[in-house]
N, C-alpha and C positions, 0 to 999 in steps of 0.2 A: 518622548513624542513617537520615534519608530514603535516602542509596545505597543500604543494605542491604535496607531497605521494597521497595527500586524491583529489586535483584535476589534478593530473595523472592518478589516477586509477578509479577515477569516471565518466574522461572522457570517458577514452578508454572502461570502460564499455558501457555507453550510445552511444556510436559508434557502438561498436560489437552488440548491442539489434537491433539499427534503421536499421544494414545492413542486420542482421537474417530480421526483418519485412519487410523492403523493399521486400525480396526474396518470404514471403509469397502471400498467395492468400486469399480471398480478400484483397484489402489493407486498408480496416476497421480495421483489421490487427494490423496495424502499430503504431495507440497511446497504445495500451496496453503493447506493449514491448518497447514503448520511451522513457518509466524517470521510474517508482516504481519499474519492477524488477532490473534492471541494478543499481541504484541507493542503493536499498535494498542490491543487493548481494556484491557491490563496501563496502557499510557501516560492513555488517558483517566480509569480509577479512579482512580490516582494523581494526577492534577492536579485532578482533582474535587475530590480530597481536601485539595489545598494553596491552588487559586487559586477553586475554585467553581464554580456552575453558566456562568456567561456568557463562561468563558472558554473550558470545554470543550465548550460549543458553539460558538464559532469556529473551536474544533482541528476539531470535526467535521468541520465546513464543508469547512475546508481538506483532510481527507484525503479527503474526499468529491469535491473540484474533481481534487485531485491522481490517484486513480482512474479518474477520466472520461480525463481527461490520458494515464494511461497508457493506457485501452482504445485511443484513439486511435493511440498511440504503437505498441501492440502489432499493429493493425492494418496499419499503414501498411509497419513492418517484414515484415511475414508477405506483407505482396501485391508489396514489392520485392524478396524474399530466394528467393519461392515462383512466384510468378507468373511476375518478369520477371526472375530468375535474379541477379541482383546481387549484388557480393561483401556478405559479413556485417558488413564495416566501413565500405563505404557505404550500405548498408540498415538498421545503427545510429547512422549518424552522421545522417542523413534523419531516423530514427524519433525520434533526442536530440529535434533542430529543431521536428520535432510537439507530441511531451511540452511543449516550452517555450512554443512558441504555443498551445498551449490552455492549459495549467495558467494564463498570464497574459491570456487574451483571457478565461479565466473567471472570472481575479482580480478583472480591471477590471471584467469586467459583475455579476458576485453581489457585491462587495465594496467600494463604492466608500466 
């Protein structure tokens, strides 16, 4: 019964996100509200729902660290792949190494 909970409400989230982007302008738009926040907010109701408040604020946390993590990541890739011309497999394989050093250099300092 909880699976089918969790793919009811994950759907109709990714539905309400893609029809909010659809609406928007540009419709560049439209993958960024297609699957992580909908996806994201569907996973937090649901665990609110089963484990409670203290623990879906440490998911936050973590998806909160894990975001920074990527900005970083997305950064680092875009100035190796953009700037300094690098193949996309060693300008992902660099941007991985980033994501990892920060999602756990923020582990360690928010979370100890």
């Amino acid at each position: 019964m909880s699976l089918l909970l969790r793919f009811l409400v994950g759907g109709l989230a990714v539905s309400a996100f893609a029809t909010f982007a659809d609406i928007l302008q540009p419709k560049s738009f439209a993958g960024l509200f297609g699957a992580a926040p909908s996806i994201a907010l569907a996973s937090l109701a649901l665990t609110f729902h089963t484990d409670g408040r203290s623990y879906v604020l440490a998911e936050t946390r973590s998806m909160m660290a894990g975001a920074v993590a990527f900005l970083f990541c997305a950064v680092a890739c875009t100035q190796l792949m953009a700037r300094w011309r690098w193949r996309a497999i060693a300008g992902s394989t660099v941007g991985l190494a980033v994501w990892f050093l920060c999602a756990f250099t923020l582990r360690f300092l928010l979370f100890r």
